[in-house]
N, C-alpha and C positions, 0 to 999 in steps of 0.2 A: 400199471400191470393189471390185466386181467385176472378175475375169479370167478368161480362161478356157486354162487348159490345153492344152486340148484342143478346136478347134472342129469341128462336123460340116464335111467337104469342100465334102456338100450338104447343103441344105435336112431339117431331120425334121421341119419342119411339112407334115404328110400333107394333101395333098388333101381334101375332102368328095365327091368323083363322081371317080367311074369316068373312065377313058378314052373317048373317042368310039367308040373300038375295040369295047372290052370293052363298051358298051354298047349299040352296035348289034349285035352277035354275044349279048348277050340278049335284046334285045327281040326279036330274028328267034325263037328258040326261044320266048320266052311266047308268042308269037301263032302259031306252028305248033300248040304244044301245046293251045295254049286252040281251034286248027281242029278238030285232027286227033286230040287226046286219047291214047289207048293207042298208037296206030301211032308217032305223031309220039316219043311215050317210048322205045318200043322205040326206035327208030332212032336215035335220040341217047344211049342208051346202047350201043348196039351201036357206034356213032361215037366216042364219047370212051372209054369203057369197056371194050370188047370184050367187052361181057356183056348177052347175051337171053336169057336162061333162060324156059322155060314159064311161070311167075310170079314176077314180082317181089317177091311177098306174102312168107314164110315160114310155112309150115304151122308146127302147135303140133309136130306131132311133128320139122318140119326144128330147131324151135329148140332140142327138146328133146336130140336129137341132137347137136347144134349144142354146147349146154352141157356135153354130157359129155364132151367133147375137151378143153374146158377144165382144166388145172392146178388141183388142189385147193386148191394155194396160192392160184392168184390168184382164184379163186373166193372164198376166205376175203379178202384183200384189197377187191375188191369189194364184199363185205356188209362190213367193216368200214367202208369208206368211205363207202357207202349210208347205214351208219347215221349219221353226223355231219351228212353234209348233212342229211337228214330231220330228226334232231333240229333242227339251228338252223333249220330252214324250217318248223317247227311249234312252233319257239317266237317265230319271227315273224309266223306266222299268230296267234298267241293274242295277241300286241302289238296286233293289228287289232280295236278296240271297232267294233262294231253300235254306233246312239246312238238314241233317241226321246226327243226333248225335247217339253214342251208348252208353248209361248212363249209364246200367251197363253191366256186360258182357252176351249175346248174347239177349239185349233187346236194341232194335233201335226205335226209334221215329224222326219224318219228318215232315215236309212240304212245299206243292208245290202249287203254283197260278197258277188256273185254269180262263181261262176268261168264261163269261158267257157265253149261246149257242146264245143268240141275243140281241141285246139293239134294243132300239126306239131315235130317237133325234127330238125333236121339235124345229123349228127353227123357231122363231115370223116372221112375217110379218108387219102386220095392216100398220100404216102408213109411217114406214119405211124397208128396205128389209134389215136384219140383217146377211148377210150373214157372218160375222166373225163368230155365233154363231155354223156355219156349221164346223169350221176346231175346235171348240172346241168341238162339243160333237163325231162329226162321225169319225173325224181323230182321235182324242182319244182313241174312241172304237177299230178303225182297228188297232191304233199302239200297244192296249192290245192284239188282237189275237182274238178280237169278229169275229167269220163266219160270225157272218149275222146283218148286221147293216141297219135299216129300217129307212128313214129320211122322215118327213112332215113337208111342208110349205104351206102358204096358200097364195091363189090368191091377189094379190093387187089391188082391186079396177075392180075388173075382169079382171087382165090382169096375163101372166105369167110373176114372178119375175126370169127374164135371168141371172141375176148374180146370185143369191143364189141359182137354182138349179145347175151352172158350179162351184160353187164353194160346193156343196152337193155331185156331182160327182165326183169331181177331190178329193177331200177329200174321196172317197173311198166308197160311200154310194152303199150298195145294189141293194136296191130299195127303190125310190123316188115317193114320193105322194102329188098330190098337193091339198091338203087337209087340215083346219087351224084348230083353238078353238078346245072345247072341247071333238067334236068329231075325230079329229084325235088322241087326246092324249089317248083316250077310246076306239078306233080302235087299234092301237099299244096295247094296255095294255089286252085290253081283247080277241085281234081278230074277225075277221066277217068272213062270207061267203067266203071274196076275200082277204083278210088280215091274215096270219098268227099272233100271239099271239107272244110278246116278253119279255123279262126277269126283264128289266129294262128299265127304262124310266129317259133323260137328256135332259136338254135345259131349257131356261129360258120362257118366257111367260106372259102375261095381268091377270090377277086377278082368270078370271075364269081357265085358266088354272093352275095356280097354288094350284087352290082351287083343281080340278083335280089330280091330280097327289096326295093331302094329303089324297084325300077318296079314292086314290088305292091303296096307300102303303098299304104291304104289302102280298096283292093278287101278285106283282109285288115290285122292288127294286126303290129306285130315286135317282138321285143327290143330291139334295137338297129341303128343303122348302125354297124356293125363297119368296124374298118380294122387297121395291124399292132400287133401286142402292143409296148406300152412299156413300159419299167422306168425309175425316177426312184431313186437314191439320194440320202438327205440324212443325211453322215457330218459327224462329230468327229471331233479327236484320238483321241478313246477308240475311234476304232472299229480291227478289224482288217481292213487292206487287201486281205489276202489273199480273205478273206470278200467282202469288195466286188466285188471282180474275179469271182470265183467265182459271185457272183451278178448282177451284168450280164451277166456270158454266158448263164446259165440263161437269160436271154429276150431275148438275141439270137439264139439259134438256132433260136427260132421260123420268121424269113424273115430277107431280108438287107435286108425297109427297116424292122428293128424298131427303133427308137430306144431307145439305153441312155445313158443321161442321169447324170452325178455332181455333186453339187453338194456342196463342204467347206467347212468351216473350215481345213485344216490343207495348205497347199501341200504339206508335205513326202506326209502322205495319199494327197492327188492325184498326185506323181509315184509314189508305189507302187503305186497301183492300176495305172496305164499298167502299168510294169514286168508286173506280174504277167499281167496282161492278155494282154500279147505274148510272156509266155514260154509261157502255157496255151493259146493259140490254134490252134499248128502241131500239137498231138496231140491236137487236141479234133475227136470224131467226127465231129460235128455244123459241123464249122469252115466247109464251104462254104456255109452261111448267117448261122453267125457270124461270120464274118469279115467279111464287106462288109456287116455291119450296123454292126459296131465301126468299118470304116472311113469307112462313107459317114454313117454316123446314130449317133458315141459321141462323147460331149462330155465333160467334165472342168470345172466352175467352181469357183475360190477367193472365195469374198465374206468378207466382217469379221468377221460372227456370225451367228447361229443365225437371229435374228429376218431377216436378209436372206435367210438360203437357205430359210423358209419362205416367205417375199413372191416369191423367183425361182421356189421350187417349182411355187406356187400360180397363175402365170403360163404354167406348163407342162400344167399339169390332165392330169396324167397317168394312163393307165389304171391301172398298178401304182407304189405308193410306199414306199418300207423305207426305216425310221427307224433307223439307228443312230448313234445318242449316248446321251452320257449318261444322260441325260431324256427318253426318246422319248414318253411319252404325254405331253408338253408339245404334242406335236404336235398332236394332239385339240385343242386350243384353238386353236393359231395358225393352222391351215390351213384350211383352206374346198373346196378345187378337186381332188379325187382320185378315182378310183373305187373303189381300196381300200387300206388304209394298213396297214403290217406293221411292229408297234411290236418294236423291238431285235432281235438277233441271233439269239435263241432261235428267231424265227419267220421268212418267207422268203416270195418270192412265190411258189414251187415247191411249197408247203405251200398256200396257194391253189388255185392252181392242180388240185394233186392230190387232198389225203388231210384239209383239216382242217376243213371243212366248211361256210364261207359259197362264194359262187356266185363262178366261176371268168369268169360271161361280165360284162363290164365297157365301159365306157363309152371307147372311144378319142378321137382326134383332136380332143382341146381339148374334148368332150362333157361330161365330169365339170364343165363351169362351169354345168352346166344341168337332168343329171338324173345317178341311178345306177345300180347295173346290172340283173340279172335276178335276182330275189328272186320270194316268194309272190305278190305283191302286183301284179307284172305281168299274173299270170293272172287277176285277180278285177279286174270294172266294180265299181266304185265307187257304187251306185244309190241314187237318192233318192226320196223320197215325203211325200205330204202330206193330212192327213185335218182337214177340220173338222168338226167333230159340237154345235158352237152357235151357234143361227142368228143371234142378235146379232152373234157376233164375223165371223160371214158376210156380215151385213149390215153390218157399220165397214169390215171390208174391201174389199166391193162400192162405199162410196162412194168409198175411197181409190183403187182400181183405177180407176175411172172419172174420175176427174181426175186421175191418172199419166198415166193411158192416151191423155188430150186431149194434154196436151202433147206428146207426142208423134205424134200426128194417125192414131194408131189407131183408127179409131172404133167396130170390130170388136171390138178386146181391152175396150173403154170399157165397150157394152154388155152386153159379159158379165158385167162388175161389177154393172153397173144392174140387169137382171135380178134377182141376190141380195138388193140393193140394197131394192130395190122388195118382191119375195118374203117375206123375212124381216124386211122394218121398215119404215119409212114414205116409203118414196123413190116419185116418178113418173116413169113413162117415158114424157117427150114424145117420143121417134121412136117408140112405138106408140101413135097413140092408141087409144081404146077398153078398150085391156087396163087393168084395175086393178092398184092395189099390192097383193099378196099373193097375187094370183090364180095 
C-alpha cells in the first residue's frame, strides 16, 4: 500500500492550455504580426524587450564578432557538446531504413525521409542564456538534412547573449536573429517582409511562447506542446538520499510550477531526502524558483516494491525519470510512460539536459503516454510511394479497387480501377459505352 510523505499543497497535474489570459494576449500579437509583419515585430519587441536595433538578422561578420568574445573554454565546451549530440542524432538517423518492397509481382511500394525545406528554433533567453537549447533543436535539424535552419534568441536584459549565439552558429544555424517572445516565434512561422516563413517550429519557451506555437500548429509543424520541466525519482534503499535531493532540485529550479516527484521503497529514504531537501534550499541560488516548486509541486511516495513504484511512475508519464536502485535497467522493461529514463546514479537529468547527448527537448504534461521527444526523425516526413510496372497485376487490382470502391459508394475511385481494369485485361466498362476493353 501506498503513502505519501509528502503530498503537493497543489495540484502538479499541469493544465494542457494556456490561460484565457495568456492566450488572448497571443493571439492579439499573431494577428498584428501576420497584419502588419516587420513594423508589428519591431514594436513588440521594443515593448517587451527594449530592443529595435537596425536588424534583427546578425550579419556573418556581427556573429563573427560575436564568437570572439566568447571564452575559449566555453567555446571548447560547446564543440565538445555539439559533438555528442550529433553523433547520437546521426546514429539515429542511420537507425532510419528507406524500404522498397515488391509485394506482388511488378507492383512495388516504398518509403523515403524527406527533411523539411526549413525549421525555426527558438532558443529562451529571459533570465538565463539557454544556450544547450541551440545544439538541440538547430544541430538536430542540420544533422536531418534541414537547408535552412532559422534560429531566435532574445536580448538579455539589452545585452547580446555571446554564448548562445556561438553556440547557435557553431551548431550550424542559418540565420540567427536576435529577436525573443512571441514575436519571433510568429516571425519564423508566418514570415514578414525580412524573414522568410518556415515549416516547422522547435525549442522550448515561457508560457506565451508556448501558448504560441499551439495557435500555429498546424498553419506550421512543432515539437512539442511544452509545459514545466518534471523530474520523477524512482529510489531504493540503495540509493544515496543525499543525491536524490540534489537532484530534484536540479529541475525544480527551472520554474516554481516544476513538479519533482519521489517515489521509494524505503520510508526511512523518503524521510532523508525531505531533510536534505530543506536544509540545501535556504543557500540554493536558484531557490526562488525552487523553492515553491518543492512546495507547491514536491511529493515524496512509499509503496511496497519496485514493481509499484514503476506502475505509480508510469501513471505520472513524466518528462524526466532517474532510476536509482539496484537494478535500474530493470526499468527498461517495466516502464512504458517517460520521456527520458536516466538509468543509476552515474548518470542524472542535468547530464541530459546539458552535455551527454540525446535531446534535452521532451514530452511534459502526461504527453510521454502518447509520443517522445525531439529527435532526427521530427524533422523528416515520412513519404510513401507506389509504382506498378505489370499490367496484369494492374489489371487484378483495377478489379479489386472497383468493387472496394462500390461498397463504399465511390463511384469515382471505382472507375478509376475499371479503367486499368478494362486497359490492361478483359474487363468492360458499362458507364462508357462505346469505348472498348484495352482501348
Amino acid at each position: 500500500m501506498a503513502f505519501a510523505l509528502k503530498a503537493a499543497p497543489t495540484s502538479s497535474a499541469a493544465t494542457t492550455t494556456s490561460s484565457p489570459d495568456v492566450q488572448e494576449k497571443v493571439a492579439a500579437i499573431v494577428e498584428d504580426v501576420r497584419t502588419r509583419g516587420d513594423e508589428a515585430v519591431r514594436e513588440h519587441s521594443a515593448r517587451f524587450d527594449d530592443w529595435e536595433p537596425e536588424s534583427f538578422r546578425l550579419s556573418r561578420a556581427q556573429i563573427d564578432e560575436i564568437v570572439a568574445r566568447v571564452p575559449e573554454q566555453v567555446i571548447a565546451d560547446i564543440e565538445f557538446v555539439q559533438q555528442q549530440v550529433r553523433g547520437f542524432a546521426e546514429k539515429q538517423l542511420e537507425s532510419m531504413r528507406e524500404i522498397e518492397v515488391e509485394t506482388l509481382p511488378g507492383v512495388v511500394l516504398g518509403h523515403k525521409h524527406v527533411p523539411v525545406a526549413a525549421a525555426g528554433a527558438y532558443v529562451p533567453g529571459g533570465r538565463y542564456p539557454l544556450l544547450a537549447s541551440a545544439h538541440m533543436t538547430i544541430l538536430t535539424a542540420k544533422a536531418a538534412g534541414v537547408p535552412r535552419v532559422v534560429g531566435c534568441t532574445p536580448p538579455i536584459r539589452g545585452e547580446v547573449p555571446d554564448a548562445t549565439v556561438a553556440a547557435m552558429h557553431l551548431a550550424g544555424a542559418d540565420e540567427i536573429y536576435l529577436l525573443g517572445g512571441v514575436q519571433a516565434v510568429v516571425s519564423m512561422a508566418l514570415g514578414t517582409e525580412t524573414i522568410e516563413p518556415v515549416d516547422m517550429l522547435a525549442g522550448p519557451g515561457n508560457a506565451f511562447v508556448a501558448e504560441a506555437k499551439r495557435q500555429l500548429y498546424g498553419e506550421i509543424g512543432i515539437d512539442l506542446f511544452a509545459g514545466p520541466t518534471e523530474i520523477l525519482v524512482v529510489a531504493d534503499e540503495h540509493a544515496d538520499p543525499f543525491v536524490v535531493a540534489v537532484d530534484l532540485l536540479s529541475q525544480a529550479e527551472h520554474g516554481p510550477d516544476s513538479p519533482a516527484v519521489l517515489i521509494t521503497t524505503s520510508e526511512g529514504l523518503g524521510r532523508a531526502v525531505i531533510e536534505h531537501v530543506d536544509a540545501l534550499l535556504p543557500g540554493m541560488p536558484t531557490k526562488d524558483n525552487a523553492e515553491p516548486a518543492w512546495r507547491d509541486h514536491g511529493e515524496v511516495h512509499v509503496v511496497a516494491d519496485l514493481d509499484e513504484a514503476y506502475r505509480l511512475a508510469d501513471t505520472y508519464a513524466s518528462e524526466h525519470v532517474q532510476i536509482l536502485t539496484e537494478h535500474p535497467r530493470e526499468a527498461l522493461e517495466k516502464m512504458r510512460n517517460y520521456g527520458a529514463l536516466f538509468l543509476g546514479e552515474g548518470t542524472c537529468v542535468s547530464y541530459g539536459d546539458k552535455v551527454i547527448g540525446t535531446n534535452h527537448v521532451l514530452p511534459t504534461r502526461g504527453a510521454s503516454r502518447y509520443t517522445g521527444g525531439l529527435w532526427v526523425g521530427k524533422y523528416l516526413k515520412t513519404v510513401t510511394y507506389q509504382e506498378v510496372t505489370d499490367p496484369a497485376a494492374s489489371a487484378d487490382l483495377g478489379e479489386v479497387c472497383g468493387r472496394a470502391a462500390r461498397v463504399e459508394l465511390f463511384e469515382g475511385h471505382a472507375r478509376s480501377g475499371d479503367v486499368r481494369a478494362a486497359k490492361y485485361g478483359e474487363a468492360e466498362l458499362p458507364w462508357a459505352p462505346g469505348v472498348p476493353a484495352g482501348s
